[in-house]
LODO-534034 format. One record per residue (C-alpha): residue number from 0; residue in three letters; x, y, z. Coordinates in steps of 0.2 Angstrom, whole numbers, always signed. Layout:
    k    r      x      y      z
  NUM  ALA      X      Y      Z
...
//
This chain:
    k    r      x      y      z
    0  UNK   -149   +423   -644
    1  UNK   -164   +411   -636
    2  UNK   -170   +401   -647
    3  UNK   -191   +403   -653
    4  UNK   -201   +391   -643
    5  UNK   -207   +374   -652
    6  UNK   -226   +375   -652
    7  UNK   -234   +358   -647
    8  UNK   -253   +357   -653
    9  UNK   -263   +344   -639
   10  UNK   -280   +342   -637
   11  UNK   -288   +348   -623
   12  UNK   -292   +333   -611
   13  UNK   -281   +332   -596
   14  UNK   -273   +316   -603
   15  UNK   -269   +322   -617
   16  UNK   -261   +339   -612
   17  UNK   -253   +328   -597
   18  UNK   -245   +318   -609
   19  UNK   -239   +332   -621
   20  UNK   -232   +341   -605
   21  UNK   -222   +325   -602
   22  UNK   -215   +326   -620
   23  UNK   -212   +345   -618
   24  UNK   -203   +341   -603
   25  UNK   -193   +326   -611
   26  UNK   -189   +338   -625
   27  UNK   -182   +352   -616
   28  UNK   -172   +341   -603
   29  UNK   -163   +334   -619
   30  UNK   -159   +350   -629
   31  UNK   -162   +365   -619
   32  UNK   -175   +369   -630
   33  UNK   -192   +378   -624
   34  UNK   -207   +369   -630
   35  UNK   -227   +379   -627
   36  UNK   -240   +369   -630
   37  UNK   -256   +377   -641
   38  UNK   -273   +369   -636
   39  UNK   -283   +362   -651
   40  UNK   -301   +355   -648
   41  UNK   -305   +340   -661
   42  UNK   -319   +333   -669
   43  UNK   -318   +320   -658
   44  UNK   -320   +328   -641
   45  UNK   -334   +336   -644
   46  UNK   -347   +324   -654
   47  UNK   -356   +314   -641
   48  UNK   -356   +300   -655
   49  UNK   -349   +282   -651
   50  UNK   -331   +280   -657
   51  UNK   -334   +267   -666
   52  UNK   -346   +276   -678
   53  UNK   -333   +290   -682
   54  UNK   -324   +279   -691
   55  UNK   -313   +274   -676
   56  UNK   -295   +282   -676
   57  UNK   -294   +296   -687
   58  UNK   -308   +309   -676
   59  UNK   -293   +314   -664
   60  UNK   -279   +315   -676
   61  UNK   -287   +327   -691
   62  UNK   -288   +344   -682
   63  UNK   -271   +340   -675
   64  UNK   -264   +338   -693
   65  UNK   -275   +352   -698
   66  UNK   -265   +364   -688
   67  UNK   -250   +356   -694
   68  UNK   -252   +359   -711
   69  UNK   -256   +378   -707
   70  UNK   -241   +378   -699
   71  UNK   -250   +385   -684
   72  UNK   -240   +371   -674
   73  UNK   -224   +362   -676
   74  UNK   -227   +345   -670
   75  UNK   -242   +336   -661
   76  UNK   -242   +322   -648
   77  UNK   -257   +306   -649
   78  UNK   -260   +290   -642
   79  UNK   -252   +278   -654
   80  UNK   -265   +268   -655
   81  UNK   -275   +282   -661
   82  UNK   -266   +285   -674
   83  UNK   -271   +277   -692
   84  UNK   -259   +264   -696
   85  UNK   -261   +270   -714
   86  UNK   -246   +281   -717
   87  UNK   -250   +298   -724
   88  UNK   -234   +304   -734
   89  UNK   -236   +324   -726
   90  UNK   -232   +320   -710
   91  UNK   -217   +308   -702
   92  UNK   -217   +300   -682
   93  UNK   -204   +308   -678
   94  UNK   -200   +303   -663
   95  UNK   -208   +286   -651
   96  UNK   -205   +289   -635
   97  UNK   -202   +276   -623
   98  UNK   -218   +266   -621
   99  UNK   -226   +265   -604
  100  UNK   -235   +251   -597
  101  UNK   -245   +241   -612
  102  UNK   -259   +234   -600
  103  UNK   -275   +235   -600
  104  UNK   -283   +240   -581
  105  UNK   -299   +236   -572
  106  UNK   -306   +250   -563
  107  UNK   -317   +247   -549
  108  UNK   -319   +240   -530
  109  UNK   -320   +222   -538
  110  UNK   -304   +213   -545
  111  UNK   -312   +203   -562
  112  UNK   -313   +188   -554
  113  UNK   -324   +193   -542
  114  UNK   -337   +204   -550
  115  UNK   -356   +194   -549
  116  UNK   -364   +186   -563
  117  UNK   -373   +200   -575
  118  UNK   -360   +214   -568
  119  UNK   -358   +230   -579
  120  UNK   -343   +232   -585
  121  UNK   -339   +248   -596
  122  UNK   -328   +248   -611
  123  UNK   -327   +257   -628
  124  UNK   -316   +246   -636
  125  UNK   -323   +230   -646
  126  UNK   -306   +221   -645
  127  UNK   -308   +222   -624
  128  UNK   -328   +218   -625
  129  UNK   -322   +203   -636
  130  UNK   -307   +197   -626
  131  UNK   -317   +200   -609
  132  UNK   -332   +190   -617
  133  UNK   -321   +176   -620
  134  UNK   -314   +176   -600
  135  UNK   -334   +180   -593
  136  UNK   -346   +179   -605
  137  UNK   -360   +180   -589
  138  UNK   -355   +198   -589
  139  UNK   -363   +213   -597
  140  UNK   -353   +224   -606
  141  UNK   -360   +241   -609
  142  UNK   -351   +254   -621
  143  UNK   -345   +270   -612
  144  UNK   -337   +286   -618
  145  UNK   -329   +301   -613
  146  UNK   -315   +306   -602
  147  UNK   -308   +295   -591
  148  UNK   -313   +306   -573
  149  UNK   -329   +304   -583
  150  UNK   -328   +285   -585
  151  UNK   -320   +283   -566
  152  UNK   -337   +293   -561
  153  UNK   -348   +281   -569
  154  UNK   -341   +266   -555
  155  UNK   -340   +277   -541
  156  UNK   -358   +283   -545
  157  UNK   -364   +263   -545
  158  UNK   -371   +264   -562
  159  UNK   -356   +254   -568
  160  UNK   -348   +239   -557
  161  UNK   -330   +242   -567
  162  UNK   -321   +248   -581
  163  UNK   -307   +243   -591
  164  UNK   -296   +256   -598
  165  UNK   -276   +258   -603
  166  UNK   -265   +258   -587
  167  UNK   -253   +271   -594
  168  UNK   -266   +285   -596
  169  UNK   -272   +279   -578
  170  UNK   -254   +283   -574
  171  UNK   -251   +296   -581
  172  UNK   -264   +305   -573
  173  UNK   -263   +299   -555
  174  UNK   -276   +289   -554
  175  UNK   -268   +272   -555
  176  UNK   -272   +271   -536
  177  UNK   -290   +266   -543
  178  UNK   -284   +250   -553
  179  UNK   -291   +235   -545
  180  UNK   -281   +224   -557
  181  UNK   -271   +223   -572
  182  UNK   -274   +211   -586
  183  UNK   -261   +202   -589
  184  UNK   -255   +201   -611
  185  UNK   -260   +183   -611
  186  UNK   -280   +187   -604
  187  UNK   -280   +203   -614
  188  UNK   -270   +207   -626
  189  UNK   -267   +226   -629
  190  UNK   -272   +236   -643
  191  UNK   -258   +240   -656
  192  UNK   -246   +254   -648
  193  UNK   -255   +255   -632
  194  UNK   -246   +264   -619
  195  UNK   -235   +271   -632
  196  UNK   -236   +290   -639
  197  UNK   -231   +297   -655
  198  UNK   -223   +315   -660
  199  UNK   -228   +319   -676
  200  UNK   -222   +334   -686
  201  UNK   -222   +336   -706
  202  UNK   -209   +329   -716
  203  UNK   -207   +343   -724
  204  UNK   -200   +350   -709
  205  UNK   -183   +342   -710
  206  UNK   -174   +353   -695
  207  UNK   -189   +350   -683
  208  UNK   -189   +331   -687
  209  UNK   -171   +331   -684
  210  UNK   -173   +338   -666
  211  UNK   -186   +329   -659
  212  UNK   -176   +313   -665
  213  UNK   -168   +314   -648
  214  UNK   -183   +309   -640
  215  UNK   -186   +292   -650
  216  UNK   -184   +275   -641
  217  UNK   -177   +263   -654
  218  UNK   -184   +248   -645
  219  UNK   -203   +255   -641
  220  UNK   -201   +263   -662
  221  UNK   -198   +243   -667
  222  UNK   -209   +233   -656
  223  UNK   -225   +246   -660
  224  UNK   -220   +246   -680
  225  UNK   -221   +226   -680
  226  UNK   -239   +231   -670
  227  UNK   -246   +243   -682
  228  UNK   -240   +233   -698
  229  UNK   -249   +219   -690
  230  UNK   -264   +229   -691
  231  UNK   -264   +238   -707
  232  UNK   -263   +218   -716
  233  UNK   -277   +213   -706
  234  UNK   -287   +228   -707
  235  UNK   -289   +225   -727
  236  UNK   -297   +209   -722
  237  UNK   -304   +208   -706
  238  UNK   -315   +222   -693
  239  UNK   -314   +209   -679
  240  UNK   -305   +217   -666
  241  UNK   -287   +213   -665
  242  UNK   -275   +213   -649
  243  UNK   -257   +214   -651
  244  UNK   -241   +214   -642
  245  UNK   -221   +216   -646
  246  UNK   -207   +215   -635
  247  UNK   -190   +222   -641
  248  UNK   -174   +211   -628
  249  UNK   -162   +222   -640
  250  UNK   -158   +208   -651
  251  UNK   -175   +198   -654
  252  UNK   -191   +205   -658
  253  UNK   -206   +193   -651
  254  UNK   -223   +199   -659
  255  UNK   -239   +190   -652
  256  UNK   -258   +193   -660
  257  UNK   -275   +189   -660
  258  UNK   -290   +192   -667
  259  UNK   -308   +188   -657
  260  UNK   -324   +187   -664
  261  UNK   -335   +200   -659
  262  UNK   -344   +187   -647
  263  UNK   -327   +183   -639
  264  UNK   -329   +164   -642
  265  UNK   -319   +159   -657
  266  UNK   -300   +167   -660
  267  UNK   -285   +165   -670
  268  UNK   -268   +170   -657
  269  UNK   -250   +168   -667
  270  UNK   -233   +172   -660
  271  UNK   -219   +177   -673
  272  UNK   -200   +182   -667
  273  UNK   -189   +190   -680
  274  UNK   -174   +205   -682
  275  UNK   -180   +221   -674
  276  UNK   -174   +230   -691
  277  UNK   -185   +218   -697
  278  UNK   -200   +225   -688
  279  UNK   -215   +229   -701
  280  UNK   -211   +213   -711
  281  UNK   -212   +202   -693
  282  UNK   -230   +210   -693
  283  UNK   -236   +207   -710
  284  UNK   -228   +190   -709
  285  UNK   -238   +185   -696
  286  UNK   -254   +191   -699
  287  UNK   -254   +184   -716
  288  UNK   -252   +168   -706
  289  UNK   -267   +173   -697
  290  UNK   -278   +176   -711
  291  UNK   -272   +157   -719
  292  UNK   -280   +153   -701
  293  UNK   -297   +161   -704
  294  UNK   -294   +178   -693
  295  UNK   -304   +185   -709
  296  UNK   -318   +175   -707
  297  UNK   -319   +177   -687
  298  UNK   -333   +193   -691
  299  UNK   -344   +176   -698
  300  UNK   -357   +169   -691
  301  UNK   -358   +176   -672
  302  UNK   -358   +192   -676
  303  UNK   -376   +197   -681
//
């Protein structure tokens, strides 16, 4: 008998069904299985709002969980680093793929570098606006939303000089031909889990959590939980925007950090190396050691 298709919920956006495609795909290589993927239109694809006023990460995630817990889908691909570090105990990350490239990318005809004194530069992220700051504060950085046809369009139309997004959605949907440069991690450190995606399903679900387990990458599921631990300390004590970064070598775990006042001119950047199956306690470890360095107080002074 054929077995009943899994049904992946996605939101709409060509990223993001491009990336659940890729999963689907991933699934079905492995196991044989057929995967359908359900559309689902969030909260945060249809407010015209600024990200940062939602309430950040959540806006994406909720409808998806939503559908979860109705049981209208079995599992649901995000964007790591949309997903609140915050564990909620309903639903388990089944599975972390293989992370693709962690970058962040400058979009434009310019490489950074080059773009004139008082160039726009569109971003929504305060970590990137911070970090970039920090590397040209003579530029101006403007907050943008939307897709990211919808952010490309805004260079190509000359009302922006660049943008900066992640490198894997770029690649993901065929438009990496449009980076004029990649930032390195030690000009711009990447958000927590970027380039990485997360399966999620409900824990209660234990024979669907048990077959999308052949799609987890044990190296990409320690470097991003070292990451992500790293920001659930520091967000207790600290809205500046934080940047981090782990690599898994298969026997050490190097985990580097920073957090950036909101100006871009003061910051606290750590490195820590530990076990891999020590992962979560390599990040609370180290950003405890950045709050002893003041990383709390970075939101002080410069930031009215």
């Amino acid at each position: 008998m054929t077995r009943p298709a899994l049904r992946l919920g996605t939101r709409r956006s060509l990223l993001a069904t491009t990336q659940s495609q890729m999963v689907a795909d991933a699934y079905t290589a492995r196991t044989g299985g057929p995967v359908e993927l359900v559309g689902i239109t969030t909260y945060g694809d249809v407010t015209k709002a600024h990200l940062a006023q939602l309430g950040g990460t959540g806006v994406f995630v909720s409808a998806l969980r939503d559908e979860l817990l109705d049981g209208e889908i079995d599992f649901a691909v995000h964007s790591l680093k949309d997903l609140p570090t915050a564990q909620d105990p309903r639903f388990t990350l089944a599975a972390l793929p293989a992370r693709h490239d962690h970058r962040d990318a400058l979009v434009g005809p310019h490489k950074f570098a080059d773009l004139a004194p008082g160039a726009r530069v569109g971003t929504g992220s305060p970590r990137r606006v911070a970090m970039l700051s920090a590397l040209r504060p003579d530029l101006e950085y403007v907050p943008i939303r939307g897709n990211a046809d919808t952010r490309i369009g805004k260079v190509t139309s000359g009302e922006l000089d660049a943008i900066v997004l992640a490198a894997a959605g770029l690649g993901r949907i065929g438009r990496d031909a449009e980076i004029a440069q990649i930032f390195e991690t030690d000009e711009l450190l990447p958000a927590p889990g970027q380039g990485a995606l997360a399966v999620e399903c409900r824990t209660d679900r234990t024979d669907i959590v048990e077959a999308l387990s052949v799609l987890d990458d044990p190296a990409t599921r320690s470097a991003v939980t070292a990451e992500r631990a790293l920001l659930n300390a520091l967000e207790a004590g600290c809205s500046a925007p934080v940047g981090a970064f782990a690599f898994d070598d298969g026997h050490t775990l190097n985990l580097t950090a920073v957090v950036v006042s909101i100006d871009g001119r003061e910051a606290v950047r750590k490195s820590a190396a530990g076990s891999p199956s020590e992962a979560a306690n390599l990040g609370r470890l180290l950003a405890a050691e950045m709050i002893a360095e003041g990383a709390d107080r970075l939101m002080g002074e410069h930031s009215h």
